[in-house]
DSSP file (Angstrom, degrees, kcal/mol; ACC not computed):
  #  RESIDUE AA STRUCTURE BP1 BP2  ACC     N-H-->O    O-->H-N    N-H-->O    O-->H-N    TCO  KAPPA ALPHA  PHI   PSI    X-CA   Y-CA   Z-CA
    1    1 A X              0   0    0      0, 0.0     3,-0.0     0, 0.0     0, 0.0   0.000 360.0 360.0 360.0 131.2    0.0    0.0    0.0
    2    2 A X        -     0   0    0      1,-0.1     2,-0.4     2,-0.0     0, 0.0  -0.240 360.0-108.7 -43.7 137.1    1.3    3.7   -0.9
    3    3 A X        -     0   0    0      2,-0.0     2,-0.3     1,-0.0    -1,-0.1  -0.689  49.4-179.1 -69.4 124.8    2.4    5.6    1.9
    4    4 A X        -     0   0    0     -2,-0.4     2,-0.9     2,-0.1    -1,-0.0  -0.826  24.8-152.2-156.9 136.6   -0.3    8.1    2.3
    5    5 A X        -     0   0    0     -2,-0.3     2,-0.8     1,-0.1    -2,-0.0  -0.458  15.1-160.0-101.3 116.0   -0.8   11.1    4.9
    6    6 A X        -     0   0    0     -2,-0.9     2,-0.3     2,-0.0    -1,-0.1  -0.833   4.6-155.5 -97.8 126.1   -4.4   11.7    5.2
    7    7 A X        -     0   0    0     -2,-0.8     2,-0.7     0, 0.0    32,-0.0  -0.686  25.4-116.9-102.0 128.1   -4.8   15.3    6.7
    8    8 A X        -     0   0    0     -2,-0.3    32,-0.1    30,-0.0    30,-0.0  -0.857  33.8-150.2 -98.7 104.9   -8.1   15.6    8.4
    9    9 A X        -     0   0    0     -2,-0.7    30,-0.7    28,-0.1     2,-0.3  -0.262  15.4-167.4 -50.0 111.7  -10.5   18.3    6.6
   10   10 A X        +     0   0    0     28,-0.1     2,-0.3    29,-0.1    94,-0.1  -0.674  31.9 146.9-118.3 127.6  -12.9   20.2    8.1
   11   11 A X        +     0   0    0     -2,-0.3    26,-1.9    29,-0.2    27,-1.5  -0.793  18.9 177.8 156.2 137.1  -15.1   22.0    5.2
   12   12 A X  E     -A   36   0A   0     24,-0.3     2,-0.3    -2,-0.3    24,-0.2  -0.900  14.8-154.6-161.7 115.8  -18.1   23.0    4.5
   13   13 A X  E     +A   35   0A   0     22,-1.4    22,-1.6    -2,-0.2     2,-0.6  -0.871  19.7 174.9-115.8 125.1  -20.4   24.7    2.0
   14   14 A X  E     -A   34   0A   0     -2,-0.3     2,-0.3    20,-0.2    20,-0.3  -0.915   8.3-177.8-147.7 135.9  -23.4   26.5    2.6
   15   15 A X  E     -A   33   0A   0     18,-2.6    18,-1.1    -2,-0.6     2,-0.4  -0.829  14.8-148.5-115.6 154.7  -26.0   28.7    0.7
   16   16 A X  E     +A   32   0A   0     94,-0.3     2,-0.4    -2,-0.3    16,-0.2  -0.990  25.4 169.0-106.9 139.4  -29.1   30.6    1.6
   17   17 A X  E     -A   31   0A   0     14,-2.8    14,-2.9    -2,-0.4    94,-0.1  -0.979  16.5-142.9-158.5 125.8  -32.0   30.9   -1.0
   18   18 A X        -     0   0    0     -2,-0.4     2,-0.2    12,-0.2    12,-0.2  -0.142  17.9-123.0 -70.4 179.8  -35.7   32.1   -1.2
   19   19 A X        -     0   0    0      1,-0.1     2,-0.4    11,-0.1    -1,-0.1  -0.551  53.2 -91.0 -77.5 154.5  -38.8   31.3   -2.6
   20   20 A X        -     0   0    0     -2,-0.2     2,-1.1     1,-0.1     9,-0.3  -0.542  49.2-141.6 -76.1 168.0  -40.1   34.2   -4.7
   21   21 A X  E     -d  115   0B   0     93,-0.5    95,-2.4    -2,-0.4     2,-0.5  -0.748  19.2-167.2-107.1  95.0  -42.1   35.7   -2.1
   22   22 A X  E >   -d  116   0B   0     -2,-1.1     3,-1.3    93,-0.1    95,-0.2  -0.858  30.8-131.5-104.8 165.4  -45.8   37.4   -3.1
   23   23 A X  T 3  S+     0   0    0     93,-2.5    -1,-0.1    -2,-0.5    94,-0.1   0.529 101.6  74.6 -79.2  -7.5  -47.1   39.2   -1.0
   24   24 A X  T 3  S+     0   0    0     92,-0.3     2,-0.3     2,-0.0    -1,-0.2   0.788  88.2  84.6 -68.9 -23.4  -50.6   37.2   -1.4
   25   25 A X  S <  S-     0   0    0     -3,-1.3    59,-0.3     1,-0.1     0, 0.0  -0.694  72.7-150.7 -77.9 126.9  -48.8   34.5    0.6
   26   26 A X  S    S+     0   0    0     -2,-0.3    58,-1.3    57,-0.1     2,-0.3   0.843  84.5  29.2 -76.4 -30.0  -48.7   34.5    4.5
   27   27 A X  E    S- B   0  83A   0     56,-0.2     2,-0.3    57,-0.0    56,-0.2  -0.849  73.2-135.6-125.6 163.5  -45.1   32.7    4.8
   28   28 A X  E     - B   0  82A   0     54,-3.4    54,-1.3    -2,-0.3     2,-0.6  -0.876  23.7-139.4-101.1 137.3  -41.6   32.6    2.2
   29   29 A X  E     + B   0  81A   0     -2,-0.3     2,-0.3    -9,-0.3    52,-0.2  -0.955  34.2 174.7-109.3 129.8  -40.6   29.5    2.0
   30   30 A X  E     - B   0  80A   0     50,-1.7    50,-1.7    -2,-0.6     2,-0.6  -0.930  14.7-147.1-125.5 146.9  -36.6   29.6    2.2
   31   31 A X  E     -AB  17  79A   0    -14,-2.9   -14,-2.8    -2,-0.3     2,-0.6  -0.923  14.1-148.3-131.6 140.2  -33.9   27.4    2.4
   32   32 A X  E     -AB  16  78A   0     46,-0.6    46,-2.7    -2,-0.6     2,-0.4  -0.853  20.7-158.2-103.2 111.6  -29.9   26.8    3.8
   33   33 A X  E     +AB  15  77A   0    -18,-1.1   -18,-2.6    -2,-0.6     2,-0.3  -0.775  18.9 175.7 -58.3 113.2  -28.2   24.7    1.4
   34   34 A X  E     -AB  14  76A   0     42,-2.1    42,-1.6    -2,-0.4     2,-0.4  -0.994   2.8-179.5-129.3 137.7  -25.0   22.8    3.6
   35   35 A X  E     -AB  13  75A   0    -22,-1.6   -22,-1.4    -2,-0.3    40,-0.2  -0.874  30.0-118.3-146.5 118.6  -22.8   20.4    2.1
   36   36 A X  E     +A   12   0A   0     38,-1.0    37,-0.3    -2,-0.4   -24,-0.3  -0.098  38.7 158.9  -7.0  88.1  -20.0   18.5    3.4
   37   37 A X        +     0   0    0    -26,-1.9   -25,-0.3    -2,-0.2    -1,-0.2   0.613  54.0  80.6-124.6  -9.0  -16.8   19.2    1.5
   38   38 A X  S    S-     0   0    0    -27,-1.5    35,-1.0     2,-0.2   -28,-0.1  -0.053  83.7-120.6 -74.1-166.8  -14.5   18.2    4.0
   39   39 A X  S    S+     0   0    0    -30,-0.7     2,-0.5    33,-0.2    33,-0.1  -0.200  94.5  84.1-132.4  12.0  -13.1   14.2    5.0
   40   40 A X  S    S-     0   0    0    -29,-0.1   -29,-0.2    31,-0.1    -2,-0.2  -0.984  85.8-124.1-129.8 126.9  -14.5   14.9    8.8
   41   41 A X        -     0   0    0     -2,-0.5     2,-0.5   -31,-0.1    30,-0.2  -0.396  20.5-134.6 -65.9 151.9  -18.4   14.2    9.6
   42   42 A X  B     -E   70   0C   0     28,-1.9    28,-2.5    57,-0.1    57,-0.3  -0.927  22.1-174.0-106.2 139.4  -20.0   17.5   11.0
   43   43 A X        +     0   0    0     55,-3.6     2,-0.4    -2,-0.5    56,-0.2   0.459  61.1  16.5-115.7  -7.5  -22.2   16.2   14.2
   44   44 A X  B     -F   98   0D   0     54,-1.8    54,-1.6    26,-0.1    -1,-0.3  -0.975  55.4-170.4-165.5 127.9  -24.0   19.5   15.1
   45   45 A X        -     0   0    0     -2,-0.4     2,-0.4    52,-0.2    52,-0.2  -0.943  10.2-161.4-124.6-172.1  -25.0   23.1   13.8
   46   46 A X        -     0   0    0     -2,-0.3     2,-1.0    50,-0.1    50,-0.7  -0.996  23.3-126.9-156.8 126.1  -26.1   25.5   15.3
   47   47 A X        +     0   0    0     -2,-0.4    48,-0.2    48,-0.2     9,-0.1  -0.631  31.3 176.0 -97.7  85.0  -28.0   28.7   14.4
   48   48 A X        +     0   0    0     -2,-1.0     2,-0.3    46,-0.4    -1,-0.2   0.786  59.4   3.1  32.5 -83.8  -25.8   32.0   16.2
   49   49 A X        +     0   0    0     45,-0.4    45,-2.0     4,-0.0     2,-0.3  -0.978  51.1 166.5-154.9 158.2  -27.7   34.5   14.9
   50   50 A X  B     -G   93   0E   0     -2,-0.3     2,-1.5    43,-0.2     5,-0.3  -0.826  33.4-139.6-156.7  92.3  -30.1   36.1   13.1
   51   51 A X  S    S+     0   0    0     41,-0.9     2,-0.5    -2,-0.3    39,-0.1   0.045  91.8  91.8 -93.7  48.7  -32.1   39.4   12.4
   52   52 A X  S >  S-     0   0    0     -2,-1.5     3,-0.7    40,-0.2     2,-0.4  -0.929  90.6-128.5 -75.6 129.4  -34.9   37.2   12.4
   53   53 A X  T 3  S-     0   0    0     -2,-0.5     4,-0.2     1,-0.2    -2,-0.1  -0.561  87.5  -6.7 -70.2 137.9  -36.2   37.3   15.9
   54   54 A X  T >> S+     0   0    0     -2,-0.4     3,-3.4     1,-0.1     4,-0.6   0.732  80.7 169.6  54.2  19.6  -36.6   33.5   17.4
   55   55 A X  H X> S+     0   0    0     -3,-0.7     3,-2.2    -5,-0.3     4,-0.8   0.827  72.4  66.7 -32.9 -26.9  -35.8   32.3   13.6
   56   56 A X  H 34 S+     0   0    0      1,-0.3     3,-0.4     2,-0.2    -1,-0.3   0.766  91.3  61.5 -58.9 -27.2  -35.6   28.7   15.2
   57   57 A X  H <4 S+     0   0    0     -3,-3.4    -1,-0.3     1,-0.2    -2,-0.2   0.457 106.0  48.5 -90.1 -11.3  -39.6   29.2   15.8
   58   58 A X  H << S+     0   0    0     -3,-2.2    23,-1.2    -4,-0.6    -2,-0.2   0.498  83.3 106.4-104.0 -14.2  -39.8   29.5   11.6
   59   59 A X  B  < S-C   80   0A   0     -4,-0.8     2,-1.0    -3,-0.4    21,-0.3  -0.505  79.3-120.5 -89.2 149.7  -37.7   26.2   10.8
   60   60 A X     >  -     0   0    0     19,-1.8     4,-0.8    -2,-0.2    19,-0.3  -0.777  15.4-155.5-105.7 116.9  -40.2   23.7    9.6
   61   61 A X  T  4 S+     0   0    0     -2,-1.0    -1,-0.1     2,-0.2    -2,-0.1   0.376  85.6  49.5 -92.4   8.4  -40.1   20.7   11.8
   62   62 A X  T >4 S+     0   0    0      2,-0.1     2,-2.5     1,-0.0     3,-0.9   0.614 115.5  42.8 -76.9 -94.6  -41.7   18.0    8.8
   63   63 A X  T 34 S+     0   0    0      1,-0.3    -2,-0.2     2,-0.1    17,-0.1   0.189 117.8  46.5 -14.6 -28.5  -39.4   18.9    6.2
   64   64 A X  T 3<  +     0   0    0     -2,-2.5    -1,-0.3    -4,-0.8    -3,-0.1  -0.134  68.7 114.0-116.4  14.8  -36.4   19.1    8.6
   65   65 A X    <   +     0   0    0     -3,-0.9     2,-0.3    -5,-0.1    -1,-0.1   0.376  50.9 111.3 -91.6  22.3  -36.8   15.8   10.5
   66   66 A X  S    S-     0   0    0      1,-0.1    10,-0.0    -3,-0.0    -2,-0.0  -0.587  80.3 -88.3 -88.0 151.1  -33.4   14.4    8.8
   67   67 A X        -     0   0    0     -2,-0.3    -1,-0.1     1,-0.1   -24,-0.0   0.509  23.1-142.3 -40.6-165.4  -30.2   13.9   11.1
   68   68 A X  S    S+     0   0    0    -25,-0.1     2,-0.2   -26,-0.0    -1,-0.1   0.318  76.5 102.7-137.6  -0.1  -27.9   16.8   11.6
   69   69 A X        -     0   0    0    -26,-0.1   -26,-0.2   -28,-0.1     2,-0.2  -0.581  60.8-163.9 -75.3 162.7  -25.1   14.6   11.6
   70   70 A X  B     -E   42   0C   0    -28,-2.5   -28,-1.9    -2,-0.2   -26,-0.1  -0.813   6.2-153.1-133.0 108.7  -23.4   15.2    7.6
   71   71 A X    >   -     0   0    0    -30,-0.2     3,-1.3    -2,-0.2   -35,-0.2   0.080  41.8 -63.5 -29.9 154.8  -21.1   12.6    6.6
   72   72 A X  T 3  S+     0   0    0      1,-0.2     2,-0.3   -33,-0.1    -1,-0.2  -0.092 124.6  10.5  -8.9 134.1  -18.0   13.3    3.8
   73   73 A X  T 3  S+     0   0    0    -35,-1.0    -1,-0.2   -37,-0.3     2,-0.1   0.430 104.6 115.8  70.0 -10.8  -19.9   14.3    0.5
   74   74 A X    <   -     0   0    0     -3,-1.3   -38,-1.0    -2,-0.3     2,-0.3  -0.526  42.0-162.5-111.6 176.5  -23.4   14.7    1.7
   75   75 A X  E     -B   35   0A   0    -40,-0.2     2,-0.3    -2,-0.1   -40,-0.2  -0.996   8.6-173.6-157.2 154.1  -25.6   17.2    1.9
   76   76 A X  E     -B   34   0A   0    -42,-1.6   -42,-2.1    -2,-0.3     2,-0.4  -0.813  13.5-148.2-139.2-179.4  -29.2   18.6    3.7
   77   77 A X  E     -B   33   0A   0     -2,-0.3     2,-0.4   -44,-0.2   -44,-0.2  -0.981   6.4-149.2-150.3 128.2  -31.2   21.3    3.3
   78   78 A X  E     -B   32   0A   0    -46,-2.7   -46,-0.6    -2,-0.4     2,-0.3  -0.807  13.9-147.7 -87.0 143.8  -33.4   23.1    6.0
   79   79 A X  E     +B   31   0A   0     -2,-0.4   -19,-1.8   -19,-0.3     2,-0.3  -0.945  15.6 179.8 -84.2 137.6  -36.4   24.8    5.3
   80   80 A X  E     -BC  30  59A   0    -50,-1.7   -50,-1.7    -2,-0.3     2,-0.7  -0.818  15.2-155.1-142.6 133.9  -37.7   27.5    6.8
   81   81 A X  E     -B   29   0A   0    -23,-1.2     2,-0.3    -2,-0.3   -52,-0.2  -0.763  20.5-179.0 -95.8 117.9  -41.0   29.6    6.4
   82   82 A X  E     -B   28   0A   0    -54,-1.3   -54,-3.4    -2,-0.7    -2,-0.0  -0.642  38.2 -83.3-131.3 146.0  -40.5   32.5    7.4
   83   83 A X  E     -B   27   0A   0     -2,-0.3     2,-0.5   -56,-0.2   -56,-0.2  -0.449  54.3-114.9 -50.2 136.0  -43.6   35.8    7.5
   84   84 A X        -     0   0    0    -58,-1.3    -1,-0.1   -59,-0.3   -57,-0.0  -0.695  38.4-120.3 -78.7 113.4  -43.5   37.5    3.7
   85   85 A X        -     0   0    0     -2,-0.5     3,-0.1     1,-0.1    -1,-0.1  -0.036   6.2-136.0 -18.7 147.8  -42.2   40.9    4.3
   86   86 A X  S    S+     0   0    0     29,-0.1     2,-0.2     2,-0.1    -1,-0.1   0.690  90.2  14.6 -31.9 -62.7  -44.1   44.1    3.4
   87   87 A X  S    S-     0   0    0      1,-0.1     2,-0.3    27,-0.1    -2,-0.1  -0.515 108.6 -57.8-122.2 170.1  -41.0   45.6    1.9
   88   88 A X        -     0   0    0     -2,-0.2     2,-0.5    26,-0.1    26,-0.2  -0.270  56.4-173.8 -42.3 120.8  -37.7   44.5    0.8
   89   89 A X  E     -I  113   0F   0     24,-2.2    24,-1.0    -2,-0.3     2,-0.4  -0.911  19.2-141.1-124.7 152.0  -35.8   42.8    3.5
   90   90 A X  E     -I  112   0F   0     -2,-0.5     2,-0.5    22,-0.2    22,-0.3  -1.000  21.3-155.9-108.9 120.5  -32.0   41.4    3.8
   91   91 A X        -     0   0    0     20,-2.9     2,-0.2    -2,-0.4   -39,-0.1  -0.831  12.5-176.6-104.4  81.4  -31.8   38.4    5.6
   92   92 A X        -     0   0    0     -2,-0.5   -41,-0.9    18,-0.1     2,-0.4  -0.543   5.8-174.2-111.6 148.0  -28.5   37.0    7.5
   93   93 A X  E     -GH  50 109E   0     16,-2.9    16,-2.1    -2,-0.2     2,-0.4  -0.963  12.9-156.6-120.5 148.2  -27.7   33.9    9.3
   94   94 A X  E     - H   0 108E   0    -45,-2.0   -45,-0.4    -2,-0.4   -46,-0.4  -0.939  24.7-169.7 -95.2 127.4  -24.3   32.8   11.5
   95   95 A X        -     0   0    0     12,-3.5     2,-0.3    -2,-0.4   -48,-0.2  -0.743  12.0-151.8 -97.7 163.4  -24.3   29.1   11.5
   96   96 A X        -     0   0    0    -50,-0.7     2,-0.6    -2,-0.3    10,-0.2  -0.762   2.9-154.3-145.8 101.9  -22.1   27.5   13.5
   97   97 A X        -     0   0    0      8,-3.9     2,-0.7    -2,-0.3   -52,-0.2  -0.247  13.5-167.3 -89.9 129.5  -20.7   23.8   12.4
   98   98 A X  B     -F   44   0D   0    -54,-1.6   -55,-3.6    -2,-0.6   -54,-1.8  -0.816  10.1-155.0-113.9 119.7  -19.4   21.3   15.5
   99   99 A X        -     0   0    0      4,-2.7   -57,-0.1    -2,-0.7   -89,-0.0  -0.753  35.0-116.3 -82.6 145.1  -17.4   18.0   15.0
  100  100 A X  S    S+     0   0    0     -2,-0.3   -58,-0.1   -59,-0.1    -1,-0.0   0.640 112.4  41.3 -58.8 -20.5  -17.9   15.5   18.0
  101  101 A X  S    S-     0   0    0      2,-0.1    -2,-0.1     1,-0.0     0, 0.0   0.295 128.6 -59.5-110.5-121.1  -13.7   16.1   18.6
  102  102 A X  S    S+     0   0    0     -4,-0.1     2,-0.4     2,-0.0    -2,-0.1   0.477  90.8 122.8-113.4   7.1  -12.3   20.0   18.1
  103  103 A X        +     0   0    0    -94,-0.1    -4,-2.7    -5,-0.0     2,-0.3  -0.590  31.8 150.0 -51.1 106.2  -13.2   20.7   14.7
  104  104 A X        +     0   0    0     -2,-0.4     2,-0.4    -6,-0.2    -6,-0.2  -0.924   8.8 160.4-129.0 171.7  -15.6   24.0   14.5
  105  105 A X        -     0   0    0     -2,-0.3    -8,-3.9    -8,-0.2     2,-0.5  -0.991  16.7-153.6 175.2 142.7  -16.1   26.5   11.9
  106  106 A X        -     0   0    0     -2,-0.4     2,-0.2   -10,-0.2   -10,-0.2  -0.956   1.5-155.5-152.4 142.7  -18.9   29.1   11.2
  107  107 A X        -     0   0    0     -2,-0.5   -12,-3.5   -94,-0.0     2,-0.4  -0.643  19.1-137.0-106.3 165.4  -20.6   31.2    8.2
  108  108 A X  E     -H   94   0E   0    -14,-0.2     2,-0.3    -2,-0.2   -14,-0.2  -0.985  25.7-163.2-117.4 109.5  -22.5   34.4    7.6
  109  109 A X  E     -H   93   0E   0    -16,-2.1   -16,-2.9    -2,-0.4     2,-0.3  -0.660  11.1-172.4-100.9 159.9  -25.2   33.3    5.2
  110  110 A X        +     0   0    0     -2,-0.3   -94,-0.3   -18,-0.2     2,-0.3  -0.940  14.6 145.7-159.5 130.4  -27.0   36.7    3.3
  111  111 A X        -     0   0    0     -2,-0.3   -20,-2.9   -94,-0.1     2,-0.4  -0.707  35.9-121.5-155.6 164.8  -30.1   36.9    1.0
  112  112 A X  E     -I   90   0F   0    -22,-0.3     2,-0.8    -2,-0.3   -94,-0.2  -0.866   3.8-155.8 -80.4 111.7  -32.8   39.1    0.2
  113  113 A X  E     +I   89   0F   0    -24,-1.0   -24,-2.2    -2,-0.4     2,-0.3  -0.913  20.1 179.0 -98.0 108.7  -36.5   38.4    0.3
  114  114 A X        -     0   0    0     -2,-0.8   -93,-0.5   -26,-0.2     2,-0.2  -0.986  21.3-142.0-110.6 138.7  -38.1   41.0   -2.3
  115  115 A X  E     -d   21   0B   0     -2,-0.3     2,-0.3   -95,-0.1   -93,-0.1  -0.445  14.0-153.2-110.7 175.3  -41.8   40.5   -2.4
  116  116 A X  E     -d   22   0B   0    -95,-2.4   -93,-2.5    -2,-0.2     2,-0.6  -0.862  18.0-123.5-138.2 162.5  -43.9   40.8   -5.3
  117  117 A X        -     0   0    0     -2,-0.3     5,-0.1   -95,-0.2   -95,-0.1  -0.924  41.5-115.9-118.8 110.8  -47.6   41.6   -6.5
  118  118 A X     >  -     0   0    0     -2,-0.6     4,-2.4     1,-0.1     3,-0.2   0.010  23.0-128.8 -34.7 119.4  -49.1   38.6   -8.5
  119  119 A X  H  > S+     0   0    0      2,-0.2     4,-2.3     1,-0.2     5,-0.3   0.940 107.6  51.9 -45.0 -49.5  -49.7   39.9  -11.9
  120  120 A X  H  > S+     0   0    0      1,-0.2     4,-2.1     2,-0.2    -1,-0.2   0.875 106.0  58.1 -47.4 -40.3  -53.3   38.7  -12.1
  121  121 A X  H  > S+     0   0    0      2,-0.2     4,-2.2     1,-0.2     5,-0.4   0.968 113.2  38.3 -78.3 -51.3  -54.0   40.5   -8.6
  122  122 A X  H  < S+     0   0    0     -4,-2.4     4,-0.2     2,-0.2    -1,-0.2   0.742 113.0  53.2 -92.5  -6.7  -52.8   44.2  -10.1
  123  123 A X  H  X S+     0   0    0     -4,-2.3     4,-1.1     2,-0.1    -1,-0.2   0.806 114.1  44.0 -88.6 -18.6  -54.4   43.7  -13.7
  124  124 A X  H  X S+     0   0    0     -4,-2.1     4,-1.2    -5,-0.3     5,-0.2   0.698 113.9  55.1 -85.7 -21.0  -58.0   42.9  -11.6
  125  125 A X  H  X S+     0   0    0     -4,-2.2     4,-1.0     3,-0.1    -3,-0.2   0.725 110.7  44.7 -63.3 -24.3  -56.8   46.1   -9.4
  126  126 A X  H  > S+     0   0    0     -5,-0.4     4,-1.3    -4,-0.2    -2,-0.2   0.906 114.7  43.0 -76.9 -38.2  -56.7   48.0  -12.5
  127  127 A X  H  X S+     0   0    0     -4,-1.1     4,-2.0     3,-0.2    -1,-0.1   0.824 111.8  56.8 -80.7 -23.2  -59.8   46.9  -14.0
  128  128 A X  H  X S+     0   0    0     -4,-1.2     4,-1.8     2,-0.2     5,-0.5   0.928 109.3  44.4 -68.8 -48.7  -61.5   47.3  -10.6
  129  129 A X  H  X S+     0   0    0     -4,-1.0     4,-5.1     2,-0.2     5,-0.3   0.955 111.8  55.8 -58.1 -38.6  -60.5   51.0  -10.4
  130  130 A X  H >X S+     0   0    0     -4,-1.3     4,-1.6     1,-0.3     3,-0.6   0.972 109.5  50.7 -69.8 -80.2  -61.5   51.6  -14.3
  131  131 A X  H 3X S+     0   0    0     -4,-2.0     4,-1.0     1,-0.3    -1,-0.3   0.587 108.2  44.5 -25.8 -48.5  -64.6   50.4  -13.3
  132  132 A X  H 3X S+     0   0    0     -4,-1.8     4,-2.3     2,-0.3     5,-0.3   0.810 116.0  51.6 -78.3 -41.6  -65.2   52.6  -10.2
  133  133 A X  H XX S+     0   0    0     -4,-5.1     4,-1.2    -3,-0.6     3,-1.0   0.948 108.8  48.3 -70.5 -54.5  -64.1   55.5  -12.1
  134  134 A X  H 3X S+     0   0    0     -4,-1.6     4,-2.2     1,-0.3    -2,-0.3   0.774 110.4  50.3 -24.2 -53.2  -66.4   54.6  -14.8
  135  135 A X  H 3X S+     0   0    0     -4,-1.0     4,-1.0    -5,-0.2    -1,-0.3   0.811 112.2  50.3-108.2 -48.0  -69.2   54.2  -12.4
  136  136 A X  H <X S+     0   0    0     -4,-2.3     4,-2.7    -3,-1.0    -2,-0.2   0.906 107.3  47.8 -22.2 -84.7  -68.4   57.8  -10.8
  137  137 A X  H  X S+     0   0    0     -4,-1.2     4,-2.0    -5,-0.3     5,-0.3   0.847 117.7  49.3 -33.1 -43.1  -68.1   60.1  -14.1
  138  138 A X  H  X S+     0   0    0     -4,-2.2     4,-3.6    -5,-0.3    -2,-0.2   0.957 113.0  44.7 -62.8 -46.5  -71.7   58.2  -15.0
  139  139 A X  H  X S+     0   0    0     -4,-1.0     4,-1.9     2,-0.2     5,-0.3   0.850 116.5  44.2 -61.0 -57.5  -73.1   58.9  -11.6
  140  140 A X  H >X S+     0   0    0     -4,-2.7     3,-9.9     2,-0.2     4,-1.5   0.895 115.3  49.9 -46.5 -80.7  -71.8   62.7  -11.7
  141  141 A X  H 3X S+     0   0    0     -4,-2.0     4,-2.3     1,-0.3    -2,-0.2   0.799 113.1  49.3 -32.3 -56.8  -73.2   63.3  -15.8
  142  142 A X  H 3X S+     0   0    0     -4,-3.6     4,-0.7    -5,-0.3    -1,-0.3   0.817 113.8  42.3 -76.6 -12.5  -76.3   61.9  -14.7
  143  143 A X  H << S+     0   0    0     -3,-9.9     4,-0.3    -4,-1.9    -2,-0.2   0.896 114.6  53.5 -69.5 -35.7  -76.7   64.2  -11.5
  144  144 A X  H  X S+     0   0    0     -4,-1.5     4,-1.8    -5,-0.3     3,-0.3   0.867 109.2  41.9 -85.6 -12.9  -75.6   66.6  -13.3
  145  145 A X  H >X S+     0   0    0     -4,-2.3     2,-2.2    -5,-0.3     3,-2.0   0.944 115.9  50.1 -58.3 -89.5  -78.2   66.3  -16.3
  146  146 A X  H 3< S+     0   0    0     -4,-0.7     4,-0.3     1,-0.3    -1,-0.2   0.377 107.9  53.1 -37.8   3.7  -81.1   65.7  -14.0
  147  147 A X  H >> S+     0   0    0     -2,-2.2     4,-1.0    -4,-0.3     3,-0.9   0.896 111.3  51.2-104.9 -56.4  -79.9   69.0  -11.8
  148  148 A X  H << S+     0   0    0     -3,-2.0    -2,-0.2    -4,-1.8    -3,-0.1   0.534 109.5  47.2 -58.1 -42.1  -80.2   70.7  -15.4
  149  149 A X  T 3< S+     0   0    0     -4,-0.5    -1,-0.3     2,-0.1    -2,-0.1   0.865 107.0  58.4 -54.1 -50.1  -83.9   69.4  -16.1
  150  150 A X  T <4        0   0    0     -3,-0.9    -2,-0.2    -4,-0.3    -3,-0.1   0.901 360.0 360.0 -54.5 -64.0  -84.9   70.5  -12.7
  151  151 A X     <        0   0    0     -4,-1.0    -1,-0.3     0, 0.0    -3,-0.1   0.096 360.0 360.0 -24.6 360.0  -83.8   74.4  -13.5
């Protein structure tokens, strides 16, 4: 057998990514991407911080009922649904990744939730408004005829 010095890794890849968000919807559904890229299993994370308040209260506990150990090579996915914004928001996580021995390591994950207005929803606010104006002008024109009879 080759002499061969295996160096113990520890590595890690990790993404955060939304759903599009409309605003017709009560939750975003978003997800952290993590993948193994090291030669040492990761036994634990651990979510730091957040400017989500209580985010831990948002993680969705079907979707999420897979181990937390991650082997070499593998990889999981959290969900979490999280309230759809009003406005634009930026959205950061610290993770924090824990080996059973003294391996640890942490990221700052960063995205943006921009909400949106369903297309369907502002061309039936548009026709609804053409319509009330419509229904306004008639309502005037005909007051103003019948004020004009009156005279």
């Amino acid at each position: 057998t080759p002499d061969v010095d295996l160096k113990p890794e520890f590595k890690f890849t990790s993404e955060l990514v939304f759903d599009k968000a409309a605003i017709t919807n009560t939750y975003t559904k978003g997800y952290i991407y993590i993948s193994n890229t090291g030669n040492i299993a990761l036994s634990d994370y651990e979510i730091l911080k957040s400017n989500i308040t209580d985010l831990k209260q948002y993680i969705d506990p079907i979707n999420n009922m897979t181990s937390q150990i991650l082997l070499p090579n593998q990889s999981s996915t959290i969900q979490v649904n999280l309230p759809t914004p009003k406005e634009d928001t930026n959205v950061f996580i610290n993770i924090s990744f824990k080996n059973s021995g003294p391996f640890t390591g942490d990221t700052l994950l960063e995205s943006d939730i921009k909400p949106t207005t369903p297309i369907l929803l502002s061309v039936f606010v548009k026709i609804l408004s053409l319509g009330l104006f419509s229904l306004i002008v008639i309502l005037i024109y005909f007051g103003v005829v019948k004020l004009r009879r009156n005279e």
